[in-house]
N, C-alpha and C positions, 0 to 999 in steps of 0.2 A: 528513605524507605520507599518502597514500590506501590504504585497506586494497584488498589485492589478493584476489579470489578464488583459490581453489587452484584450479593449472592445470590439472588433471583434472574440473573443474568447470568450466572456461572451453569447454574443448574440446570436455565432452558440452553447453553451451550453442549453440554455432558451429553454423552449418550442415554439415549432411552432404555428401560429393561430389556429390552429386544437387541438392542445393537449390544447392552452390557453383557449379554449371554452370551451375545455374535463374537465378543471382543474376549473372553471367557475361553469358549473351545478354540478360538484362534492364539491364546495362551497358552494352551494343552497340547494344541500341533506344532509347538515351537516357536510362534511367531510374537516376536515381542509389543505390548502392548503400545499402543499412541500416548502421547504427552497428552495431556489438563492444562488449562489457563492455570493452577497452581504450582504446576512441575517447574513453570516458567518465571512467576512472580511472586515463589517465594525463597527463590534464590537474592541474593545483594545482588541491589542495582547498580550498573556505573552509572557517572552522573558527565553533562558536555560539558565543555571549558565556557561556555558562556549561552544564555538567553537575552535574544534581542526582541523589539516590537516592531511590529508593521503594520498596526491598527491602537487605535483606543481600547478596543474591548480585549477583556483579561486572556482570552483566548487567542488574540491574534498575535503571536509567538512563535519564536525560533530557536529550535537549540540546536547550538553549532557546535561539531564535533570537529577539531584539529588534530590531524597524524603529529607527533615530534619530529623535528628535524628543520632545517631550513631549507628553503624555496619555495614557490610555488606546486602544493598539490592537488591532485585529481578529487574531485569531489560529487559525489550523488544530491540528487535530492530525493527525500522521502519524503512518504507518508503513511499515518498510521491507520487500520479498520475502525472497527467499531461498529457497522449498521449505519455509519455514517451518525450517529449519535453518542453526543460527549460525556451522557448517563454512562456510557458501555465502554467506553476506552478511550485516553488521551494518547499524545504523542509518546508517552515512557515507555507502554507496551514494547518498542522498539528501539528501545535503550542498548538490550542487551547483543543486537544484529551491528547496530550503532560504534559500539565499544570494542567489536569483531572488527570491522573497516578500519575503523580507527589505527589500531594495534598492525593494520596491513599497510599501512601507509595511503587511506582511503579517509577524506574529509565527509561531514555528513550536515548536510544542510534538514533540517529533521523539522517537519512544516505542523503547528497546532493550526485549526479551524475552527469553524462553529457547527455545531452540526443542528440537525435540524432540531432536534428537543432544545435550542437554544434560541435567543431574540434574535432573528436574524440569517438564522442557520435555512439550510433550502436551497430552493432556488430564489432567487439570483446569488445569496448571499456568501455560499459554502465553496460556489466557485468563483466567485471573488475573491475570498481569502484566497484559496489557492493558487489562482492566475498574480493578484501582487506578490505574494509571499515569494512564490516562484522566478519572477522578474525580477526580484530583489538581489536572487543569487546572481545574478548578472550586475547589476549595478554594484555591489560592495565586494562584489567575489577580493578583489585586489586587497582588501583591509584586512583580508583574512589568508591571505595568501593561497587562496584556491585556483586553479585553474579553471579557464572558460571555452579551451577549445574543443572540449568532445565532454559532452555532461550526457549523463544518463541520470533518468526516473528511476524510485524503486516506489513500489506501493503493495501494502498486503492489504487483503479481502474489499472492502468499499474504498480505500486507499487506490488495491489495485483499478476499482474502476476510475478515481479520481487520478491517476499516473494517465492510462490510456487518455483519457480526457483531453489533460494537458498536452498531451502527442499530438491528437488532433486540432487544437487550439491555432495553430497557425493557416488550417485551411478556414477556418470561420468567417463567416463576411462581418463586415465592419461592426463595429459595437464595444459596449461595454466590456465584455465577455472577452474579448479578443485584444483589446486594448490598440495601444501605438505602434509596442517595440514588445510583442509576446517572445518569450524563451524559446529557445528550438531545442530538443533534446534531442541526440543522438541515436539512442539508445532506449526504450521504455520498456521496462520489468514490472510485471504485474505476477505477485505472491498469492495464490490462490483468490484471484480478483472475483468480483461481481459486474462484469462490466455493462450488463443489460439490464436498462432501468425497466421498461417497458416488460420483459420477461419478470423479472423481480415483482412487479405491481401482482404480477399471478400466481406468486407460489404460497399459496396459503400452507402455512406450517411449518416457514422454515423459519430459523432463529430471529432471521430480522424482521420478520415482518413484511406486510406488503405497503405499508403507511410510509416507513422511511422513503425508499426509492421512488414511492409516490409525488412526495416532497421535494424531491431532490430532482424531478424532470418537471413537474408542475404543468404536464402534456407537449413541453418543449423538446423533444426528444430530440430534432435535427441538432441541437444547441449543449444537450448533455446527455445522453447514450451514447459510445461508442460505436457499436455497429449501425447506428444511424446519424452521424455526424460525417462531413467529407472528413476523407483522408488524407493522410498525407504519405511522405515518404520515412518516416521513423521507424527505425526496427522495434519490431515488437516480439519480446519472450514471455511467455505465459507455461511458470511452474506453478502446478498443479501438484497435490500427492493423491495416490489411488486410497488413502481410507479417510481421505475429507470429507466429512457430513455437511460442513458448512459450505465447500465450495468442490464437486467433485471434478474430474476431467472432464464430467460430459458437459459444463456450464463454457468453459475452453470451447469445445470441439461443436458446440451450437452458437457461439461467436464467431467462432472462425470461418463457418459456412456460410453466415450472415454478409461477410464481405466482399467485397465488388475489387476495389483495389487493391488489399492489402493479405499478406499473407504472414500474419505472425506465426511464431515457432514454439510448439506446444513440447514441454521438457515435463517428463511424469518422473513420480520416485515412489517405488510402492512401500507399502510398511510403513508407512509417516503419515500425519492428520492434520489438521490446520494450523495448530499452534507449532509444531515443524518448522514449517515455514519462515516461524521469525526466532527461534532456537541456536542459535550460533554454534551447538555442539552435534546437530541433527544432518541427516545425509542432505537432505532438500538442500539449506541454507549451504551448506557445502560447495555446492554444484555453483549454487547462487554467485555466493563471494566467487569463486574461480572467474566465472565468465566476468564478475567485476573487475577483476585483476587483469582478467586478458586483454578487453579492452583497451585498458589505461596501460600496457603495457607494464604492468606490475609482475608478472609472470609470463 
């Protein structure tokens, strides 16, 4: 059965009377409504071929998702939203993008964390998870039959900023944070991400709060903000849809001005709204899987 958000988190996600009005006459002009976190998670969930650990705590899990067939396959690593908080969403959220790859001949390395409403969660803690969790697909990729020469990130909303993250992780100077032998990702996909902790500390009113992303930089911003961590050389695609409330283009296109070295590639899909994004039957996720596939040479 599908983990449910708590309905007090549903509701500060939904649109307001004003946007329900906005989204109303934009139903009368013909244009079809955005998805709900329920359109999404009250469908049957698939479920991965297996969960693995890479920590003690209940939270530091893996659900590995294997194509059929023999050889070695191409595989992602994800991560899921939430506000960066495990009240608001775990890893299942993206089950159903998960079981899409899968069915394409695409493995899914699909990473739980702690987030910050948890012992631990924060900073240092929540990109610790993510930095082992991540390294891990390089070390066991072979027992799974995954490939390791060209791996790409996927990450939706605080995900997305935790994907971006990990791109930059290799120019980091020494530390915990950075480790030995950090992952390189080819490739790094951010689903309607949050990648600006520091900008996040300022928007009072939006769903997540300003407290999370507070947590989550702990005023380290060189060490976990994206547009303020070195860069490196990773591609970066940032889908966006035009009727996202949680994450719209212009969070994209004030990232993107923020940086010095890099020049990620902003792909927009109008008509669709955050939950889109992790939808396997939605135009966004569409777009998404393709350029996975091109990649890997899958298509």
């Amino acid at each position: 059965m599908p983990r449910f958000w708590p309905l007090f988190v549903i509701f500060a996600l939904l649109p307001s009377c004003g946007d329900q009005a906005e989204e109303t006459q934009m139903a009368d002009a013909g244009e079809t409504a955005i998805m709900e976190w329920p359109d999404l998670l009250e469908r049957e969930q698939p479920q991965p071929d297996a969960t693995i650990k890479y920590g003690d705590d209940p939270l530091q899990v893996i659900d590995i998702w294997r194509p059929e067939g023999r050889g070695a396959k191409p595989a992602v690593i994800m991560i899921h939203g939430g506000c960066w908080q495990t009240d608001i969403a775990e890893r299942d959220i993206m089950n159903w993008i998960a079981d899409d790859l899968r069915a394409n001949g695409v493995g899914v390395w699909n990473i739980e964390y702690r987030g910050v409403d948890r012992d631990g969660g924060g900073y240092p803690g929540t990109f610790e998870d993510i930095a082992l969790a991540a390294d891990m697909f390089v070390a066991q990729a072979d027992a799974y039959d995954f490939r390791t020469d060209k791996i790409i990130g996927i990450g939706h909303s605080a995900g997305g900023h935790l994907t971006l993250w990990l791109a930059n992780r290799l120019a980091m100077p020494a530390g915990p944070l950075r480790g030995d032998a950090p992952v390189k990702l080819d490739l790094a996909i951010s689903q309607g991400g949050l990648p600006d902790l520091r900008e996040g500390m300022k928007r009072d009113g939006h769903p997540c709060g300003t407290e999370a992303p507070a947590k989550m930089s702990a005023g380290e911003f060189a060490l976990t903000s994206p547009p303020e961590m070195a860069q490196t050389d990773v591609r970066q695609v940032l889908f966006h849809n035009t009727r996202d409330k949680i994450a719209p283009p212009e969070f994209a296109q004030r990232y993107i001005g923020l940086l010095k070295d890099a020049e990620p590639q902003l792909i927009e899909t109008g008509s669709e709204g955050h939950v889109e994004l992790v939808a396997p039957d939605s135009e966004s996720w569409k777009r998404q899987r393709a350029l996975i596939l091109k990649e890997y040479g899958l298509k």
